[in-house]
Structure formats: C-alpha cells, structure tokens
N, C-alpha and C positions, 0 to 999 in steps of 0.2 A: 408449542415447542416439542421438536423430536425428545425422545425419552430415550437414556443411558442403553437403552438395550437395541433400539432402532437405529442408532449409529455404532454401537457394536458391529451390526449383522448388516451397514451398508459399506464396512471397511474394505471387502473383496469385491468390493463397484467401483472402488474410489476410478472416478476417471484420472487417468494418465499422461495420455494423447490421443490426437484426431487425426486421423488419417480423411483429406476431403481430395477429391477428382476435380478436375475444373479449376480449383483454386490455387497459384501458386504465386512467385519462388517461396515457400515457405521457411519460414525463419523459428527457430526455436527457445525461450527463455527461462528461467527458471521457474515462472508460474503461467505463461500462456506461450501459447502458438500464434503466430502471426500468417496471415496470408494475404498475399495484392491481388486485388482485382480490380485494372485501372485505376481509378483514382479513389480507390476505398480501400479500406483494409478492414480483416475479420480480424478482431481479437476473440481467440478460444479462448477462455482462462481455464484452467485445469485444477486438479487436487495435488498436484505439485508444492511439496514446502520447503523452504530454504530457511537455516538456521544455522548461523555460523556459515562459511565456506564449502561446497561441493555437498552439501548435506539435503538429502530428497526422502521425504518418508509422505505416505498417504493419511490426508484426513479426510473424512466421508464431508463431502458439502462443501469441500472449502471452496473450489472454482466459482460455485454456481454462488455461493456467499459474499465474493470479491467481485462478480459482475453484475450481481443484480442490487449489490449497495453501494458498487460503485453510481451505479446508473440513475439512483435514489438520489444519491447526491450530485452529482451534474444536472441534474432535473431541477434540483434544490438554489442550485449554489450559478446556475445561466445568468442573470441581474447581476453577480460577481464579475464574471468574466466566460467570457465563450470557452467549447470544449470542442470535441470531436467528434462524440456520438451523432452518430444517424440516427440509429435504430437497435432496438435489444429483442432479436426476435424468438430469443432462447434463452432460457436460463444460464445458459453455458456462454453467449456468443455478445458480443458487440460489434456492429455493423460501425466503423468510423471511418473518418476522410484522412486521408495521406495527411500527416505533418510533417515539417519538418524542425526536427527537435533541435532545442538550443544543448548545446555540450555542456549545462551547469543543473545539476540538480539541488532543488530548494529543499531546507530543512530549516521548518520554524521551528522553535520553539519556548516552551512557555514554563518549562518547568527544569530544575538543574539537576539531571540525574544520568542513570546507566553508568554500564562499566567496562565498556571497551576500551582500548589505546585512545580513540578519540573520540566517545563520550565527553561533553558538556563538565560532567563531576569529575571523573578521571583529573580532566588537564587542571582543574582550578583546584583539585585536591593537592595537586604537585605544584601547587603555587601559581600558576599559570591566570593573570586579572583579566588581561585579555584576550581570553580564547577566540579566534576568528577575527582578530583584531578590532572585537567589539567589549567595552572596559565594562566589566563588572563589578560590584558594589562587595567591600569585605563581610566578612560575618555569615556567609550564606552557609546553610546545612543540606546535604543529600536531600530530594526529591524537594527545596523549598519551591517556591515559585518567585519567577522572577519578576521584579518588576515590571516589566514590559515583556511582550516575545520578542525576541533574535531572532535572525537569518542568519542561518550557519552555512553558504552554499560548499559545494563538490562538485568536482568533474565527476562525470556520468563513468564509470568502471566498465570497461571491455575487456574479454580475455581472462577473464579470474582474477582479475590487477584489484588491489585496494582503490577505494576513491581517493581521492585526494583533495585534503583541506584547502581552502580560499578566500581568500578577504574580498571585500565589494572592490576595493581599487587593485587587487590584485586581476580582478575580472575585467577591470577597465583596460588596465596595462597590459594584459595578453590578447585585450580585444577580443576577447570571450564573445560576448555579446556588447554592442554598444552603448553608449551610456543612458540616452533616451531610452532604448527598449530595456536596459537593465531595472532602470528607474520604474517603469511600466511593471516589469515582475514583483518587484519588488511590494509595491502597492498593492497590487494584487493577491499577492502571498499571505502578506497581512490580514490582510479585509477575508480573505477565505478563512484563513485561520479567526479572525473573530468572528463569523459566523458558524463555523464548525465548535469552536468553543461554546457558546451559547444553545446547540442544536444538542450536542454531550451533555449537559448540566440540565437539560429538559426532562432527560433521558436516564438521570442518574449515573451519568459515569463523568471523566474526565479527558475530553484532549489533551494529553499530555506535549506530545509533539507529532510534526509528521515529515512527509514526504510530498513534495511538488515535481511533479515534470512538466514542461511548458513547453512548446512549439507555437510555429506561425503556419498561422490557416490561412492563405490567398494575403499573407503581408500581416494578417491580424494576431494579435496573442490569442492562444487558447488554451485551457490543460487539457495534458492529454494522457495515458495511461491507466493509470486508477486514480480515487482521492479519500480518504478519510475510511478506508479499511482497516482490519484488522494485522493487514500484512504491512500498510503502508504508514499507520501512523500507531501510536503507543495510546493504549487508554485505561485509566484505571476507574474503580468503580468508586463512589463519591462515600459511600459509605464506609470505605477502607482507608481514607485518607486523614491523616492526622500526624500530629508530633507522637514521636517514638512507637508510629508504625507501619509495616510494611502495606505498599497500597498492592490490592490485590490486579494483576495484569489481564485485560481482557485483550489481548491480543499477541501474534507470535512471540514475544518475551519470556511465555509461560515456557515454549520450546527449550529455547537459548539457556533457559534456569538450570530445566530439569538435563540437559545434556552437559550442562557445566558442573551441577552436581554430580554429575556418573560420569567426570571424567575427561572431559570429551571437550579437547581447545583445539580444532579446527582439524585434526591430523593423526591418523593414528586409526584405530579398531574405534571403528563406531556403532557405541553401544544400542541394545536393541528396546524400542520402546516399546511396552505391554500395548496390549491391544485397548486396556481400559483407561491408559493415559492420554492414548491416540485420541478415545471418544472424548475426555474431559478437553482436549484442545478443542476439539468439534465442538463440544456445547458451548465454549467461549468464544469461534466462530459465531456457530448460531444466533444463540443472546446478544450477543452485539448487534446483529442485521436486528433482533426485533425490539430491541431495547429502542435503538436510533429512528426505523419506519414504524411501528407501530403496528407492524404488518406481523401476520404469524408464516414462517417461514416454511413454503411448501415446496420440496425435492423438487425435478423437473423427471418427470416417466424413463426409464431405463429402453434399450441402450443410447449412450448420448449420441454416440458420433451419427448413429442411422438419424437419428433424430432432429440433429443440427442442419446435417446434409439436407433434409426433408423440407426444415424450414428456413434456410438459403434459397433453396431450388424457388421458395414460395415467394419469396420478400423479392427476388428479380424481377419474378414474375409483376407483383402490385407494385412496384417503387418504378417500374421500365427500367431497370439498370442502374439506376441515377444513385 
C-alpha cells in the first residue's frame, strides 16, 4: 500500500490527458479519453474526478486504479457475460473493440440509500413505494438492505443533461432496447451484481450498488466501459455497517460528502480540497483495488502518455493490428 506521504508527493503527476499521434477522432469524458482505431478503441482512463456536475480535481492513481480493476474484473466476471477488452497493455490504457452502446444505463441495487433528488432513499423518504415502478416493502430505514436487488435503469446523459429515471416498460414502450435483449440485460445485471457482492464480502467491504453499461459486440451483449470501481459503483467497508451507523464509503461518495459539507451543491465557487484530503481519497482508491485483487498495487513508471504511446506502438506490432 502506497503510504499518506507517497500520494501526497504524486499529486503534481496526477495525469490529466493524453495526447497520442496516430490515434484518433478523439473523444473526451469525464474520466477517460477515447480513441478509434478501426474497429478498436483505446480507453485512457485518467485522474480526472467528477463529483457533483462540471466538478474536476486530481487524485494521484485514480486512472490507473479504474483500469486495471476494472480489467480484474472483466477477467473475473467473462462466464457472466462477454466485455470489450482486448488487451491492458498499460496501466493506464485499455485496448477494446467498438460497441455499440444501448441508450439505458443500468443501476443495481441492493441497499436503500443516498441523497440526491433521485437516490433510492430520497424518493421513498417522500413517500414514494414505488420508485422505478418497482413496489417496495414499508418500514424500511436509510442504508437498510433490501430484500432483493433492483434495476433502477436511466438514459445515458449527453451534454451536461441529468439522466433521466425509467421503468422496464417505460423502456419497452420507447423501444429503448427490445424486449428479448432488455430481458438479456437484465439477467445479466443481476447475476454480475451477485457475483460482485459475494467478490466484496471476501474482501471485507460491501457492494452497495453500481453502474452497468452494455453494448452489442458483433449482435452479442457485452459490458463495456468500467464495472465494479470505485467511481462506478458505491462500497462500504463490512466493518462499518450496522444499525445507528454511518457506513464508512470506500469510493467517490467520500468526495460528494466532503464538498457538500463545504458547501458546494453543484454551482457556485467551488471550494478548494487540501492536498491531504485529496491523498485520503487516493488511499480509498487504492485499498479498494487491493482489498478486491489481493494484488499490492504498483504505480505504472512516469511519464504516462510517452509510456502508453510506447506500449501501443508495441501491442500493433505483436496483436498484427487485430
């Protein structure tokens, strides 16, 4: 485990962006770079973090954290359902095949909590039984767990736009996705989510909920993006979980807290995070990649983009293009 003071002093590294030659139309998100190269695409993930709306601050390791657990898990979770990945020939890069993505992003979950407008707790706090137009049981309390997991799905947000909430027959009736293949994600969603829950409680923490994206690979379902990160799904640590108290968050939530604390609801003068808060997000990065692989988690050599570019150039070369 990096130590408080070694992610202090790699905060003025955090990569940013990648600038590569050769690769393009490049496409830019809130935590990676995209590039086409025929029928592949390069996911950079970067140290880019989004909390709240239009909100970007660096944490040392995050990129290389989000791609090489995402990569863990797709290796993990293939007998679930097909993915993307090619190849991870970087700390930094994933080498994956073109999909093309279904307009509905999945959100399991498994526990009733958060406190956005459309958080899970929020709506059933204001009375709301069926959020998602799926009926939940009375009596529940903040962070309970629910009976079963939910599918909460959303449209996929373009343009700074909120997502927007969806029922399964509301996805039928816009012809979102058809009902065979919705039926397919569905399943799938599930089934990842109870091996991902299970993979957590090995590990000492909790899947609380996450994030799915899905696309068709040559007709077939596959996920694609990230799965079961700290950016992408909610985790609390097993030993913080209990009646009357707060579970401590191992993943970007800790952000969203401490800028809600100082103030900070989406708009407005945004306040400036010390540099020693910056690293406590970084070790709750960190710990989570070696909590989950069992792996102790090593930097990838400075600088990245000469580095990536290096090992691109190399992976054409031994793959022949393909």
């Amino acid at each position: 485990m990096l130590t408080h003071e070694e992610l202090l002093a790699a905060i003025p590294h955090a990569l940013t962006s990648v600038e590569l030659s050769g690769w393009g139309p490049r496409q830019t998100g809130k935590v990676r770079d995209i590039y086409a190269d025929g029928d592949r695409r390069i996911l950079i993930t970067t140290d880019r973090v989004s909390a709240f709306d239009r909100v970007l601050g660096a944490i040392p390791y995050k990129g290389q954290v989000l791609n090489q657990l995402s990569a863990w898990w797709f290796d993990l979770m293939k007998d679930v359902v097909g993915n993307h990945v090619i190849a991870v020939p970087d700390p930094n890069v994933t080498v994956a095949a073109e999909a093309e993505a279904l307009p509905v992003e999945v959100i399991v979950r498994g526990y009733i909590t958060g406190v956005t407008s459309t958080s899970l707790w929020t709506l059933y706090a204001q009375g709301d039984r069926t959020p998602y137009g799926i009926p939940l049981p009375e009596g529940l309390q903040q962070n309970d767990k629910l009976p079963e997991p939910i599918i909460t799905p959303t449209t996929k947000a373009t343009g700074g736009a909120h997502d927007q909430r969806l029922t399964r027959a509301e996805i039928i009736a816009q012809k979102l996705v058809p009902t065979e293949l919705w039926e397919q994600v569905e399943t799938a969603a599930l089934a990842l989510f109870k091996r991902g829950q299970q993979v957590a409680e090995k590990a000492g923490l909790i899947l609380v909920d996450t994030k799915y994206e899905f696309g068709l690979i040559d007709g077939k379902l596959a996920v694609i993006d990230e799965i079961h990160t700290p950016d992408s799904s909610r985790f609390w640590t097993l030993d913080s979980y209990g009646p009357g108290r707060e579970p401590v968050n191992f993943d970007k939530e800790f952000l969203r807290i401490w800028y809600a604390d100082h103030g900070y609801k989406g708009d407005g003068v945004l306040p400036i995070m010390p540099d020693d808060v910056i690293a406590q997000v970084a070790e709750r990065y960190v710990s989570a990649y070696e909590r989950l692989t069992g792996n102790t988690f090593t930097p990838g050599e400075q600088p990245p983009a000469e580095r990536i570019a290096r090992n691109l150039a190399s992976y054409r070369v031994t793959a022949g293009g393909k």
